[in-house]
C-alpha positions in Angstrom: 18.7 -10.4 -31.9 15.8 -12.0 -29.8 12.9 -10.6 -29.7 11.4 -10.5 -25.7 8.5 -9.4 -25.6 6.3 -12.1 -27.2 8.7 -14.9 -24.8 7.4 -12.7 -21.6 3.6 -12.6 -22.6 3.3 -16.6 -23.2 5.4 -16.8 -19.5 2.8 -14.5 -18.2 -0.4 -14.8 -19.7 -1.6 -18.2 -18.1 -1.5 -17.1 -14.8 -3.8 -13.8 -15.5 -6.5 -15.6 -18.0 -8.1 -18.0 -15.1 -11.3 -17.3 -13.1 -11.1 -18.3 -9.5 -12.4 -22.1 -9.0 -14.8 -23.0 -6.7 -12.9 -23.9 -4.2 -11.8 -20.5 -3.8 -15.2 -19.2 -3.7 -16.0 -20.8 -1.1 -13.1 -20.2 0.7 -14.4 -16.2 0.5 -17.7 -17.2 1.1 -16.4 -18.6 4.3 -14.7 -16.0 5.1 -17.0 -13.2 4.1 -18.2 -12.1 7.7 -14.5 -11.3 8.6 -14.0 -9.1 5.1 -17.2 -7.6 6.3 -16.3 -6.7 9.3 -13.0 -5.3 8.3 -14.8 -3.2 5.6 -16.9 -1.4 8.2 -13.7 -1.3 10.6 -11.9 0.9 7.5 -14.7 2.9 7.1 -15.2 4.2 10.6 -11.3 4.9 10.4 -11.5 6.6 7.0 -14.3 8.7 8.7 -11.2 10.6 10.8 -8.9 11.1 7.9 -9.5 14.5 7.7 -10.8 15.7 11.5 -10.3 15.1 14.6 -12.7 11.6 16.1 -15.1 13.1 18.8 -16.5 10.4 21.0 -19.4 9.2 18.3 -16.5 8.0 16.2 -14.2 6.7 19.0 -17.4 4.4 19.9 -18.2 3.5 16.1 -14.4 2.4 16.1 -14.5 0.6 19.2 -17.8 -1.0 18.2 -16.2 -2.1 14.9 -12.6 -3.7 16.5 -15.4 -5.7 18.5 -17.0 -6.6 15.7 -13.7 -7.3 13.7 -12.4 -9.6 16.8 -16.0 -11.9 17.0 -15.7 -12.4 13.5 -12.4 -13.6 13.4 -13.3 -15.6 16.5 -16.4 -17.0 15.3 -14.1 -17.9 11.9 -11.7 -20.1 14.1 -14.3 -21.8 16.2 -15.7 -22.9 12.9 -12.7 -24.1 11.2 -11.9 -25.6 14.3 -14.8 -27.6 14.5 -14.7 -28.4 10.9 -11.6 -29.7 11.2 -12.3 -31.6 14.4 -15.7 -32.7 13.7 -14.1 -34.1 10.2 -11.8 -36.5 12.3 -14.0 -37.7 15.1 
């Protein structure tokens, strides 16, 4: 009889032991004003869980899906001109 265990954690292991290169650093780096942005999006939402949004948090919500949109906007203009400014 085999033994499994030991065969499954040398599969395993290689992919869970790494740090993230630098390449994907600055891939969240890049991206940090939209993960920003989100965070403050989820917090204003979490701030109705448990009662009813009067019209302080319907504007901090709003406020925040506007904020969530430029960034993401802002995001694509740059990759955009990345891209394009790259080539030309």
């Amino acid at each position: 009889m085999r033994h499994i265990g030991t065969v499954q954690a040398a599969v395993t292991a290689a992919t869970f032991n790494r740090e993230p290169t630098f390449a994907e650093l600055d891939a969240i780096e890049h991206e940090m004003p939209v993960i920003r942005a989100e965070v403050e999006l989820l917090d204003a939402q979490i701030r109705t869980l448990d009662r009813p949004a009067n019209e302080l948090d319907n504007r901090r919500i709003r406020r925040a899906r506007r904020k969530v949109l430029a960034a993401r906007r802002d995001l694509i203009n740059r990759t955009a001109n990345t891209v394009t400014g790259a080539g030309a």
